[in-house]
C-alpha positions in Angstrom: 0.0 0.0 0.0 2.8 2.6 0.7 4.4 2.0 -2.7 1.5 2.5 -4.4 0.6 5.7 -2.3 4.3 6.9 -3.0 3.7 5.6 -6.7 0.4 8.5 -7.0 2.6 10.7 -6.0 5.4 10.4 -8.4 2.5 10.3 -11.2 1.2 13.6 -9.0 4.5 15.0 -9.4 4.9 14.4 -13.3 1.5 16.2 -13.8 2.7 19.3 -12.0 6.4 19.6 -13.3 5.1 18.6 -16.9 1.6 20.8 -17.1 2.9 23.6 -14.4 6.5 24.0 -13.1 7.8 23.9 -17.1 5.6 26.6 -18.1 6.6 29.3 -15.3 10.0 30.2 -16.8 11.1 29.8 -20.1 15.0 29.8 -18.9 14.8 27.1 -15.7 12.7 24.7 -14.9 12.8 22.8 -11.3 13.3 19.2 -11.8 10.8 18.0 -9.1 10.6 14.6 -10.3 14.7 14.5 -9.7 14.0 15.5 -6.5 11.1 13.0 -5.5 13.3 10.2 -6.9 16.5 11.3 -5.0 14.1 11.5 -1.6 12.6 8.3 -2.2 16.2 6.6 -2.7 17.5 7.9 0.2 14.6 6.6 2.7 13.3 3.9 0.9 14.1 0.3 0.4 16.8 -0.6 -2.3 14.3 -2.6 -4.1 11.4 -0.9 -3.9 12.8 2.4 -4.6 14.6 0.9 -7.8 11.2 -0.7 -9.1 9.7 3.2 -8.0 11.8 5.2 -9.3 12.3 3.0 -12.7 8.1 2.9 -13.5 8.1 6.9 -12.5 10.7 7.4 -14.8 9.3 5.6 -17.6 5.2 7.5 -16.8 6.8 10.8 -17.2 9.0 10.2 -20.4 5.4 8.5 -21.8 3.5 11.8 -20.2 5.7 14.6 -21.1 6.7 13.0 -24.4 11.2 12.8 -23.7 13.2 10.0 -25.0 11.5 6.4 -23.9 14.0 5.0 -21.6 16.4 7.9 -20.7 14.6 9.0 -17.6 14.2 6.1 -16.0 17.5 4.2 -17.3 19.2 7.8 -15.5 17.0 7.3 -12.5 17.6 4.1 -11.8 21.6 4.8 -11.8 20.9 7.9 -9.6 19.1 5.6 -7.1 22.0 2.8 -7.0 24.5 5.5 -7.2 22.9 6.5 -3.6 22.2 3.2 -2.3 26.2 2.9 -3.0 26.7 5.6 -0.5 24.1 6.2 1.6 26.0 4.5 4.5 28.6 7.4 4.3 26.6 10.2 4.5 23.9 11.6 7.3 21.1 11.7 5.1 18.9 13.3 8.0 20.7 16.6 7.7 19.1 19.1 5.2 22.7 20.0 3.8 24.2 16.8 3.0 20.9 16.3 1.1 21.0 19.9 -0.5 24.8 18.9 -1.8 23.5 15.2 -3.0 20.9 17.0 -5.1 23.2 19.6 -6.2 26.0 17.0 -7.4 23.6 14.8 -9.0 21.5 18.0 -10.9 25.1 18.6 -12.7 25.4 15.5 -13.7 21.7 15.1 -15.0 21.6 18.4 -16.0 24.5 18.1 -18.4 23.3 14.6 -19.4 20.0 16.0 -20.4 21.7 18.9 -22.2 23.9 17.1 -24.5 20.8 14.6 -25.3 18.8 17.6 -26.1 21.7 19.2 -28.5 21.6 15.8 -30.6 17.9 14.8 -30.8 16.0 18.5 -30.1 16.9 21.7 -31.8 20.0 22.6 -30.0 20.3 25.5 -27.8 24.2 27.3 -28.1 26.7 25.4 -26.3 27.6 28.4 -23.9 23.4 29.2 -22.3 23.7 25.0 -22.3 26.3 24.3 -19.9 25.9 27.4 -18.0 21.8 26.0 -17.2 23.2 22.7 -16.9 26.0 23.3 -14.7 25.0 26.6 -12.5 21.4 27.3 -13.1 19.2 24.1 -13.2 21.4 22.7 -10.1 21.5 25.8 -7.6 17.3 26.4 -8.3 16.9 22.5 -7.6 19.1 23.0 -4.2 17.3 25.3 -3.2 13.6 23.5 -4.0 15.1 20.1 -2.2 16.3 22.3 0.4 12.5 23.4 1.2 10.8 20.3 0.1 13.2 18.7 2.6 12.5 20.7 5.6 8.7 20.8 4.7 8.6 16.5 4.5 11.7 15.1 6.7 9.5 13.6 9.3 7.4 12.0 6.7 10.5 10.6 5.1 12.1 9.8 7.7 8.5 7.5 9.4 8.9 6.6 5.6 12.4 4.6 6.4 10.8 3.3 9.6 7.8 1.9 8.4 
């Protein structure tokens, strides 16, 4: 029952970054469902947050239309990638978490840029990297940051449970 309840909400969360959160700024755009996934590796499971974060990946590149596969083959490495080190890091303090989402919003960030340049009509190289490596990061920070301190007693009875 919690898996599916956390599965709504990663379908909740693809319906408000695709039909909302993309449509507020033309320059950035918060990656919520980065977020969601990064949260729900860190206090979940390792299998049912692979499973999760690998069927949420795949709903939102079928609802927002991206490349079948990319999300959710990126997801799921973001989600081993923490179960690799979550037992090096205090994952109930807000700034290790901030710094998690910030290193891993480069890495996406410029991931998703250079897929964009190949298959999408390419933005210039410069505005590309700078989003991907300053922009698109620091405004995800600072989203995880608040989302974070609005839910860690909800993901931390999420660990428990």
């Amino acid at each position: 029952m919690k898996n599916f309840i956390l599965f709504l909400i990663g379908i909740l969360v693809i319906f408000i970054e695709t039909f909302f959160t993309n449509y507020i700024s033309v320059y950035v755009s918060v990656n919520l469902l980065l977020i969601y996934c990064i949260f729900i590796s860190l206090y979940l499971d390792k299998s049912s947050a692979l499973i999760l974060v690998g069927i949420v990946g795949l709903m939102s590149d079928l609802i927002s239309g991206g490349i079948t596969g990319l999300t959710p083959l990126l997801f799921l490495v973001i989600s081993y990638f923490i179960f690799n080190i979550e037992k090096s890091i205090f994952k109930d303090n807000r700034l290790i978490v901030s710094l998690l989402v910030f290193v891993i919003s480069i890495v996406y960030s410029i991931i998703n840029a250079v897929v964009s340049a190949i298959f999408f009509v390419p933005t210039p190289l410069v505005v590309a990297f700078f989003k991907a490596i300053f922009l698109i990061p620091i405004v995800n920070t600072m989203i995880a940051f608040i989302l974070f301190t609005l839910f860690q007693d909800k993901l931390i009875n999420l660990r428990e449970e």
